[in-house]
Structure formats: C-alpha cells, structure tokens
N, C-alpha and C positions, 0 to 999 in steps of 0.2 A: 497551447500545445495542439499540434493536429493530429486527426484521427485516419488510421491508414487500415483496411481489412489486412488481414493474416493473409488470407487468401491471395488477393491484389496484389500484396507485397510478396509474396510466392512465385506466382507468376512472373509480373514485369519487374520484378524488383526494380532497379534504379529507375526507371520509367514513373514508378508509382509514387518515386518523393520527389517528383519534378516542381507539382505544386507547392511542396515545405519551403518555406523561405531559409535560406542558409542559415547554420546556427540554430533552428528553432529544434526541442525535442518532441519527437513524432511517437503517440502511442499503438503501438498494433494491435489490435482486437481481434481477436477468432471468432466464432460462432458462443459462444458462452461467455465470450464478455475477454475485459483488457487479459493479454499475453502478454506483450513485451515492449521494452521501450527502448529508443534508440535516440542515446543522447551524443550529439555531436561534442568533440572534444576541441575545442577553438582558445587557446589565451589561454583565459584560467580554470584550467582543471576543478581548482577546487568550489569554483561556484557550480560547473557543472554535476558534482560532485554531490552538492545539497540539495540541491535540483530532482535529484534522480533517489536521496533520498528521501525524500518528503514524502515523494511520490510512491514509493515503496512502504512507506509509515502508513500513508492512508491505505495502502490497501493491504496489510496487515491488521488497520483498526478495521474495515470493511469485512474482512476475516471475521475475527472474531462477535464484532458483532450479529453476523448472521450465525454462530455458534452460539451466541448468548440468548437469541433470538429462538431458535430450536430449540432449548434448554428452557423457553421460559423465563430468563434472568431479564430478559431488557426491560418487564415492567414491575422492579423491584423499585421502593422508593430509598431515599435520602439516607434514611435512618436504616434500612436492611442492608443499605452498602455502606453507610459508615460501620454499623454493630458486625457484618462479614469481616470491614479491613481489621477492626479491633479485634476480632476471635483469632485473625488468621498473625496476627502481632504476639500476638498473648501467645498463640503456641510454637511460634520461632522460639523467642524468647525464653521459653521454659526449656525448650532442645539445646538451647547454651546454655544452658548452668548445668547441665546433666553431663 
C-alpha cells in the first residue's frame, strides 16, 4: 500500500498517484496521521472490498486501543480481562430472564 500526503493529493491530485502502480490501494495521511484510502475498483470488487476492510478494522483496533491506553486498561492482565468478560456475561444474562 503506498503512502500519499493529504496535502500532495490536494494539490496535484492525479499528478500525486502517478507513482501508485495501477490497482494498488494508496493511504492518504494529513498531518495527524492516516485520513483516507483510496481503493481502486478493477475485476473483483469484493476482494477489494476485504482489502479496504481490514484496513478499516485495524484502525478501529488502533482506536481503541489508544482509548484503552488513556483509561489505563492496556495493562490489565489475563485474568482481569477474562474475570471483566465473565462479569460483563453474567449481567447480560441476568437482563434476559428479567
């Protein structure tokens, strides 16, 4: 995947993905980090498709993480996040039978 400024691709736009080889998906990064991606539609859709969400999944877990990370939580161990997933089971659970 190549990496294109926000900025650059503002400017010269088509100019700026002269370099991408056809086909490839190109990420645009602003000043604060990845913005947008721009995934070519060529054949099969739907691989481009998984492609573009993958990539969207990491940086949803990237999200959070750094949410988790503020909060404190990323250096909870094994057993704090198994004993959280069981408390948070245990009171779904209870709100169905109610």
């Amino acid at each position: 995947m190549r990496k294109v400024s926000l900025r650059e691709f503002r400017i010269r736009g088509a100019n700026a993905l002269k370099t991408v080889p056809q086909g490839e998906t190109v990420l645009l990064a602003g000043q604060k980090g990845p913005a947008y991606f721009l995934v070519p539609v060529l054949g099969d859709v739907a691989t481009e498709e998984r492609e573009l969400r993958r990539a969207m999944a990491k940086a949803s877990l990237r999200k959070s993480w750094r949410i988790a990370q503020g909060a404190g939580l990323d250096a909870m161990s094994d057993a704090e996040i198994n004993a959280e997933i069981a408390s948070t089971r245990k009171k779904r659970a209870h709100r169905k039978t109610k």
